[in-house]
FIMI-837935 format. One record per residue (C-alpha): x, y, z; residue number from 0; chain. Coordinates in Angstrom, 2 decimals, always signed. Example, Ala and Ser with C-alpha at 12.3 -4.5 7.8 and 13.67 -1.06 7.14 Angstrom:
! FIMI-837935
        xx        yy        zz   fiza   drengu
    +12.30     -4.50     +7.80      0        A
    +13.67     -1.06     +7.14      1        A
! end
This chain:
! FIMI-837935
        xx        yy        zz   fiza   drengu
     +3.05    +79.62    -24.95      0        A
     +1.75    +78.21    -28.01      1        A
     -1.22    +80.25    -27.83      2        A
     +0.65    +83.20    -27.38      3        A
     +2.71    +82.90    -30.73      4        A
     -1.04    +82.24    -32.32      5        A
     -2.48    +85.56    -31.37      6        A
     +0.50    +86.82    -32.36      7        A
     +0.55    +85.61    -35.80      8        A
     -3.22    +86.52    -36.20      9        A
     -2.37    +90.42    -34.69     10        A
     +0.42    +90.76    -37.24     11        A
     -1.42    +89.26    -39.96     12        A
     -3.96    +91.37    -39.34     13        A
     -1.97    +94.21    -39.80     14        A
     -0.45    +93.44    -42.91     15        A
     -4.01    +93.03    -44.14     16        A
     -4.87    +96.49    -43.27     17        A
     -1.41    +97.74    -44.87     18        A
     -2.33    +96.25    -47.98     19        A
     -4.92    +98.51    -48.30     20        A
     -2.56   +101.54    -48.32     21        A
     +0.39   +100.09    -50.37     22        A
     -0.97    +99.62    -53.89     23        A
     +1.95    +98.21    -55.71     24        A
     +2.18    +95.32    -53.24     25        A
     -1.09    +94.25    -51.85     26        A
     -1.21    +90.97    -53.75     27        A
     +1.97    +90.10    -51.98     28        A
     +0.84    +91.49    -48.28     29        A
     -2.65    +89.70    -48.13     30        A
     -1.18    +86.68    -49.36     31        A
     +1.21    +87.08    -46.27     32        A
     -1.49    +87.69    -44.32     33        A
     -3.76    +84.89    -44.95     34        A
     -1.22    +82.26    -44.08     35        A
     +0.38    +84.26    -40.91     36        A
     -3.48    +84.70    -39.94     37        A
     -4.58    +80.88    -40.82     38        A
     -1.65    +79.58    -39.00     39        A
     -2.23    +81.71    -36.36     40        A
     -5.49    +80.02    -35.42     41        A
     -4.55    +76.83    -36.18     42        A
     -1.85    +77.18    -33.46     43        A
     -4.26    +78.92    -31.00     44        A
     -6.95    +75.74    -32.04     45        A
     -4.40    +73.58    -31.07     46        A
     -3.57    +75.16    -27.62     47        A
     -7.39    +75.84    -26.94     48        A
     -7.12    +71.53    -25.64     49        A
     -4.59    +72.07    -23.30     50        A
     -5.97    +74.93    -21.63     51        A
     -7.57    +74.39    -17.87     52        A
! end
């Protein structure tokens, strides 16, 4: 479950990375978002990666 919501957080970091790219006036704001959803994001799949069998 927990490594789940990680890949999720890394997908939708991802895409606000790539929307950054097309939105101008706010890509300071998006790839900040993005950098923490996407470095949380594999800190919660890291974390999960010990449990897995």
């Amino acid at each position: 479950m927990v490594g789940m919501l990680g890949a999720a957080r890394v997908a939708v970091g991802s895409v606000l990375a790539r929307g950054a790219q097309r939105y101008a006036t706010r890509t300071e704001t998006l790839e900040a978002w993005a950098g923490a959803l996407v470095v949380l994001g594999f800190g919660l799949l890291g974390s999960a990666l010990p449990h897995v069998h």
